[in-house]
Steps between C-alpha positions, in 0.01 A plus 500: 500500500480115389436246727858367557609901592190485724583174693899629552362782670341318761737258574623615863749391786427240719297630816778533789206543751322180441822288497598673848152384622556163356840455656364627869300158487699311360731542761301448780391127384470267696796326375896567526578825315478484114518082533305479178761674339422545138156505524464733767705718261236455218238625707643776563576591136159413414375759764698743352398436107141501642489798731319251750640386832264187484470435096277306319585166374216275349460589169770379288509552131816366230494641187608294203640735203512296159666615193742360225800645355652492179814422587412126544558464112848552621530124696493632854257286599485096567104571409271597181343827495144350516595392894398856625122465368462112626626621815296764593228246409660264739484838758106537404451144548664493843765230411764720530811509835392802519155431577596198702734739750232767504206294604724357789558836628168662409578714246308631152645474214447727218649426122549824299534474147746792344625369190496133451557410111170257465150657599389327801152309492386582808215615742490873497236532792736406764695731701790296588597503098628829378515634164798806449625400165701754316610255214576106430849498660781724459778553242753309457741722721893336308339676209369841633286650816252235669250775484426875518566744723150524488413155540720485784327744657165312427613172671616685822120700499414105445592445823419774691137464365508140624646646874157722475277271409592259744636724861152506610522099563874465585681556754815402380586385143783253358589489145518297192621412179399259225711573105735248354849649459465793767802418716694645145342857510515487911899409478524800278328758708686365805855521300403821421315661824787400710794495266607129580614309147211300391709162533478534877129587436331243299474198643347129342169645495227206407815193502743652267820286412812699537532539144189661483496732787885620312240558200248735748776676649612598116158600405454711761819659452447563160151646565606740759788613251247542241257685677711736747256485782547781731557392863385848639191463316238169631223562234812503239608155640171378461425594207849439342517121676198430702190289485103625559506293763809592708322877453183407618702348794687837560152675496356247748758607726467876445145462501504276881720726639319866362183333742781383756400145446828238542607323194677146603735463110572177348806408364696585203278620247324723803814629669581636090143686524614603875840664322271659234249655804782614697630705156212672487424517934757409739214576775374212343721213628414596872179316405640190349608183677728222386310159498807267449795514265476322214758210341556738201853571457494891571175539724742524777633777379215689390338460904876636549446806268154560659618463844244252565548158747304209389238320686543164369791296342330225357641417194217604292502602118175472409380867479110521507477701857599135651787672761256753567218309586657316712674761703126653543493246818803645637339886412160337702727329787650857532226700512328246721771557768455854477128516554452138735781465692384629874768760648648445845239711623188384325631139597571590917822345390842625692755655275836427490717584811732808434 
């Protein structure tokens, strides 16, 4: 059995018992009933995707996923190939919004490289830079398949690997995503995954002038007419229009929620890897929380599709883990309530009359 069959297997539902404990105190704050609304209703879910009435919240880890895809030669993009690699020296360097957003709410950031086009100069002694490569970007998917079945398979093990490596320090994960052109192949598997026309899917990605965006749309049509990708089949969608990175995304979430670890997604490009994870594990998306939604024309719909309510509503478009980095305070603030907060009892405080 290969790793991916392995890590399906374990995925299980959420733990009724610890969310039950979790909800006994939370009702007896010392506070009007539920008047934290939202947040009091993430704590609970994060009992429940831990198993843990009181879970852990200090270790915070986003995962960066680079990659480039081929079908950038197409004109989807308002940005040269070569921005993936300079980025995810910008990431390295800690220049990055991403690394500005993380340090302000305490989080790691790791940068995992699974198919960027240029080899990357760069320290390989540090354990916040990850090397899963499976090739130098994918094909070019208005001519043929992005990649292999077995490729696809590889970037998804990506992931999960990463989850592994990196559970024993994290308590709850947010992901990433660093390629030029990868709101194309994400538009695609979301046109496809929930059956919506990709016109009401693809959106202005990185500043797109109408024109432009009318071009997009028309390459991904003509890419998912090409290649037939079959909507029953996740590793098929991948493989047919997908990116390394949007697998290794997928697999980070498998991965999380195999060790019941809660995933906090990012926006567009992540909530495509979140369709591909739920594909191959619906158990899956019990672990997964929606950071914010994102300006991109059909990322409403997508959080729609996954029955997920965002966080945030920021306006963001930037990608990188930026929406779930910053809804890591909220996750903390939550978890904080749970655990801090003094109950009526603990506090000698009366209750409210009946």
């Amino acid at each position: 059995m290969n790793l991916l069959a392995r890590t399906l297997e374990r995925i299980g539902p959420l733990d009724a018992g610890a969310a039950a404990r979790a909800k006994d105190r939370l009702d007896r704050l010392t506070m009007p009933h539920w008047a934290l609304g939202r947040l009091m209703d993430l704590a609970l879910e994060m009992a429940a995707m831990t198993g843990k009435d009181r879970p852990p919240f200090k270790n915070k880890t986003v995962v960066v996923m680079a990659a480039d895809h081929g079908v950038a030669a197409e004109g989807v993009s308002k940005y040269p190939r070569e921005v993936t690699a300079q980025m995810v020296h910008n990431f390295v360097r800690g220049g990055a919004g991403i690394n500005a957003i993380a340090r302000s709410t305490g989080a790691r950031v790791v940068v995992a490289d699974l198919g960027v086009a240029s080899e990357l100069d760069l320290p390989k002694d540090k354990d916040w830079l990850i090397s899963r490569r499976i090739r130098a970007g994918t094909g070019n998917m208005a001519e043929g398949p992005a990649m292999s079945r077995e490729e696809a398979v590889f970037s998804v093990e990506a992931g999960i690997e990463i989850a592994e490596s990196l559970s024993p320090g994290t308590d709850l994960f947010g992901t990433g995503d660093m390629g030029i052109a990868n709101t194309t192949p994400s538009a695609a598997i979301a046109a496809v995954l929930t059956g919506r026309p990709p016109g009401e899917i693809a959106g202005n990605g990185t500043g797109l002038e109408e024109e432009q965006r009318r071009r997009k749309v028309s390459v991904i049509q003509r890419s998912i007419a090409l290649n037939r990708p079959d909507p029953k089949d996740g590793l098929d969608v991948l493989a047919k229009v997908g990116g390394f990175e949007i697998g290794g995304i997928a697999g980070l979430i498998l991965g999380a929620a195999s060790r019941r670890i809660p995933v906090l997604m990012d926006g567009f490009i992540s909530t495509a890897a979140a369709l591909i994870a739920r594909s191959l594990s619906p158990l899956s998306m019990g672990y997964v929380i929606a950071s914010h939604r994102s300006e991109e024309k059909g990322h409403g719909l997508m959080l729609e599709h996954l029955g997920k309510k965002p966080l945030l509503d920021l306006g963001l478009r930037l990608g990188e883990g930026t929406g779930a980095a910053l809804a890591m305070s909220l996750a903390e603030a939550a978890l904080r309530v749970l655990t801090e907060v003094a109950t009526f009892e603990e506090a000698s405080v009366s209750g409210a009359e009946r």
